[in-house]
N, C-alpha and C positions, 0 to 999 in steps of 0.2 A: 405741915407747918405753915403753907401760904395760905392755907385757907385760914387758920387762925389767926395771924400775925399781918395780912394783907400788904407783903410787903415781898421782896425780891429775896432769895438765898442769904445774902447779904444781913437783911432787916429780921429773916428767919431765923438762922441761927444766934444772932446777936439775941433778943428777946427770949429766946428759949432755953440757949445755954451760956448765957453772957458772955461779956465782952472779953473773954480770954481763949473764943470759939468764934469771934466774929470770922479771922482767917481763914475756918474751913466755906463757909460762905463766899470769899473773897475767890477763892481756888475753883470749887465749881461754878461760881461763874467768869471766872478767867479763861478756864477750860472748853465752856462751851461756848464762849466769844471769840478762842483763836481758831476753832473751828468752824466759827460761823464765817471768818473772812476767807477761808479757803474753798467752802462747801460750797457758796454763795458763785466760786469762779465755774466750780465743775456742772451747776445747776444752767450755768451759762452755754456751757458746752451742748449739754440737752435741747435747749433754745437752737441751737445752731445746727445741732443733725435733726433737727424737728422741720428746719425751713432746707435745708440741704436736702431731706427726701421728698420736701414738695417741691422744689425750685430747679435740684440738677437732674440735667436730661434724662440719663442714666445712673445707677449705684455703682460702685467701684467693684469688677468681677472679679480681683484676686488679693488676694493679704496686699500683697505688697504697694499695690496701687491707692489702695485703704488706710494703707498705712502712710503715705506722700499726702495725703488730703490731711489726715491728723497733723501730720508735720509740721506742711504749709498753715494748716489753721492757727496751732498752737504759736506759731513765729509768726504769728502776724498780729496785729491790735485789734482782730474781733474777737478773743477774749475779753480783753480790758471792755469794748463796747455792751457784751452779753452779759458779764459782772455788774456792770450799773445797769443795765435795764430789768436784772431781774431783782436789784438792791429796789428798783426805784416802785415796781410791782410792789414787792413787800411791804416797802414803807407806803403806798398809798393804804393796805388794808391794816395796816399797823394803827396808823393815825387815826383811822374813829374810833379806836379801842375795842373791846371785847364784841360788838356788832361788826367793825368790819370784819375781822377774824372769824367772826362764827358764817356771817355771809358767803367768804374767800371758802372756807372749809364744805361750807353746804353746798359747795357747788361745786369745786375738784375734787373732791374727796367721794361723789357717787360714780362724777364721770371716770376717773381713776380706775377705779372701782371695776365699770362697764368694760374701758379697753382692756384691766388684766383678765377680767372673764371671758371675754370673746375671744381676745386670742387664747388665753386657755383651750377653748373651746376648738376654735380650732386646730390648734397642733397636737390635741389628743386626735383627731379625723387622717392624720397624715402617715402616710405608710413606712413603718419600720419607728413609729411612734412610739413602741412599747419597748424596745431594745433599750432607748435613753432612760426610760422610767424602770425597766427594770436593771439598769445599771444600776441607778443613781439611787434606787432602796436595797442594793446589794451589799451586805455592810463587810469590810475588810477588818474578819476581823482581830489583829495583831495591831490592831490602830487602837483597840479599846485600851492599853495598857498601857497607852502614851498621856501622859497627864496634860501633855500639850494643848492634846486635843479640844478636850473640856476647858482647859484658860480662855481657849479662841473661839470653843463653843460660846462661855460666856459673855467672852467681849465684843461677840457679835451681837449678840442677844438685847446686851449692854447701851449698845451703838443705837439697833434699831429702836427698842422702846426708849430711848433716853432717859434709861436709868441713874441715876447718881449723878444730872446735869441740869438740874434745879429748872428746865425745861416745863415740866407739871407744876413745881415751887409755884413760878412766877401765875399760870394760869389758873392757881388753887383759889387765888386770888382772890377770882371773880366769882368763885364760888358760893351759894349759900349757908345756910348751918344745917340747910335739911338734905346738901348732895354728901351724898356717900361716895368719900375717897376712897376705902375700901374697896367698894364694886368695880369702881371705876380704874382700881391699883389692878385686879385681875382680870377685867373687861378687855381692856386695850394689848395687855401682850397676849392676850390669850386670839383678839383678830390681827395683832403684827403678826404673827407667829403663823396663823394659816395663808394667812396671807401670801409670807412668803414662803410659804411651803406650794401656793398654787402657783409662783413666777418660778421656784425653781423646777415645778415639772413640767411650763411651760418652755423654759429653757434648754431645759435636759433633752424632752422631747425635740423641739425643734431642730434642735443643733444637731442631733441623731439620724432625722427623716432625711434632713436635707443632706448632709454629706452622707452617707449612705447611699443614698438616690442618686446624686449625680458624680460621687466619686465609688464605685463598690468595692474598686481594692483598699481602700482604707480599710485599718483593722479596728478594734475597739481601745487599742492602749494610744494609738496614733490620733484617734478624735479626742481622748481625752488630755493628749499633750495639748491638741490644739487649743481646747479649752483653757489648759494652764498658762498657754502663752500670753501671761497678764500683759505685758506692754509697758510702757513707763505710767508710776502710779498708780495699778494695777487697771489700768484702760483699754488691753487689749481684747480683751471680750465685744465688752459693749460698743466701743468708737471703730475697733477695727475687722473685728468679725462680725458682728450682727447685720452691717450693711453689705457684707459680702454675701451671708447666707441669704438674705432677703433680696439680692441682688436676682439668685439663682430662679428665684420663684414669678417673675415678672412684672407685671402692672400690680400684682396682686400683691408682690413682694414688695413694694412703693408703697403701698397703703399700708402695709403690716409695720414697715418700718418707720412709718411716720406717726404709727398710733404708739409705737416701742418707746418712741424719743417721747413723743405728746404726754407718755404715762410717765415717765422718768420727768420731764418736765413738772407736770403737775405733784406729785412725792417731792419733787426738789423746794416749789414753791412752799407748797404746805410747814414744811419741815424749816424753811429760813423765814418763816412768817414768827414760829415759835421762838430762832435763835434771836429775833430783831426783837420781841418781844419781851424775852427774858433781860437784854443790854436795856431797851427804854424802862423796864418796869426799875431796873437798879439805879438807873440816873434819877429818876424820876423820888428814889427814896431820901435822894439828899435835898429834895424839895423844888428839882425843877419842874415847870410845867409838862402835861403830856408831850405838847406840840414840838418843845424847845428837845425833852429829852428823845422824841423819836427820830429827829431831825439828826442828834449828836452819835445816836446810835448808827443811822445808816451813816452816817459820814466815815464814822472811826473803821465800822465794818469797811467800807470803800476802800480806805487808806492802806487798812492793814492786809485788807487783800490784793492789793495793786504787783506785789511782787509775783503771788503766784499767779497774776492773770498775763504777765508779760515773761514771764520765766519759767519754764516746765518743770525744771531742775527743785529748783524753790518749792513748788506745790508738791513734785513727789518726795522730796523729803520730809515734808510735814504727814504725805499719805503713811509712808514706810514708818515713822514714828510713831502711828498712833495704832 
């Protein structure tokens, strides 16, 4: 529809199934704007354990110590600081329109790319590597008859390609009469999708070798609690375990961890490059200029993410909601 209509969810749906459908327009981009104020905080988070594995002496060797550095972080106002500087990133490649975007993309989006394949690469090399991978393709299966399953299958699915969140809408846009949405509608989940099939057996794997290796009474149902132990938000994996495991590993484990955050950084940018995009392309329909409506966009985004960059509470209740 944005490619025909060259206009925002908003401008799409109005034109295509008139004005008594303008609202479902109004909803998916509501939707992906109050998530763009919250996402925008956690992308900040990334930024912070990206310069935290360059900058602190050492990585935190145990949960609990890892978890006092999240603590402290979160209660302190470098959230609020990481929120606007990754608002203020966006909005520079926002503002020259579909060139700085395609720039910003042609350029994180390989190196992205490189760090998930190398460490790929490496923590297939890592001993007791194949325990996590053949966990983690071991299907339970009494899980198959829970319809649950499949809901959260999809709304993952949902999440990652950003289906139903006028995200594509806004950047059909720019499209010609000769690109095929089509292609392009099964192109992209078809590389979300392996994609993240290589970070979760890069994850699986690592999380395996490493506590195996230097804890060996651990059982297999006890690493997989630890994995569950999501954290507030569900953050405990990534902020609180990943710099532990990487702790274990040395110098070596410093570089792994700072390219872990570096990739999560760059996916977080790309991805609020598109949420900033979709808010200026919808102001922009009621006739403002580019400049004024990209400007209005980061700002509201700002605002409305301010509680959850000063309140943990605030942001993981929007996480658990959605």
């Amino acid at each position: 529809m944005g490619r025909f209509t060259r206009g925002s969810p908003l401008t799409s749906f109005y034109k295509f199934l008139g004005r008594k459908f303008i609202w479902v327009g109004a909803w998916v981009t509501a939707v992906a704007f109050f998530i763009s104020a919250y996402f925008s905080v956690v992308v900040g988070w990334c930024f912070y354990y990206f310069y935290l594995a360059c900058a602190q002496p050492v990585l935190p060797e145990s949960p609990t110590e890892s978890a006092e550095i999240f603590r402290w972080f979160t209660a302190s106002y470098y959230p609020l600081l990481m929120h606007t500087i990754g608002l203020v990133i966006c909005g520079v490649c926002v503002f020259w329109g579909v060139k700085g975007i395609e720039i910003a993309n042609s350029c994180l989006v390989p190196l992205q790319l490189f760090i998930v394949l190398f460490t790929f690469s490496w923590s297939l090399t890592r001993e007791y590597a194949d325990v996590g991978i053949q966990f983690m393709f071991t299907p339970s299966w009494h899980t198959l008859a829970d319809p649950k399953l499949y809901v959260e299958a999809a709304c993952q699915n949902a999440f990652d390609t950003a289906a139903g969140m006028g995200l594509f809408s806004a950047y059909a846009a720019y499209f010609t009469r000769k690109t095929s949405a089509v292609r392009y509608g099964m192109f992209l989940p078809m590389i979300n999708n392996l994609v993240s099939l290589v970070c979760g057996l890069m994850l699986f794997a690592t999380v395996f070798s490493t506590l195996i290796s230097t804890e060996p009474t651990l059982t297999i149902p006890q690493i997989v609690d630890i994995m569950k132990d999501t954290g507030p938000g569900s953050t405990g994996l990534t902020f609180t375990w990943i710099p532990v495991l990487m702790a274990k590993l040395g110098v070596f484990g410093r570089v792994l961890c700072g390219l872990f955050f570096l990739c999560l950084s760059f996916a977080g940018i790309t991805s609020m490059i598109s949420y900033i995009e979709l808010t200026a392309r919808t102001i922009q329909d009621f006739g403002v200029k580019r400049t004024y409506a990209t400007i209005a966009s980061l700002i509201v985004t700002f605002l409305v993410g301010v509680p959850s960059a000063i309140d943990l509470r605030v942001l993981t209740n929007q996480v658990c909601s959605d």
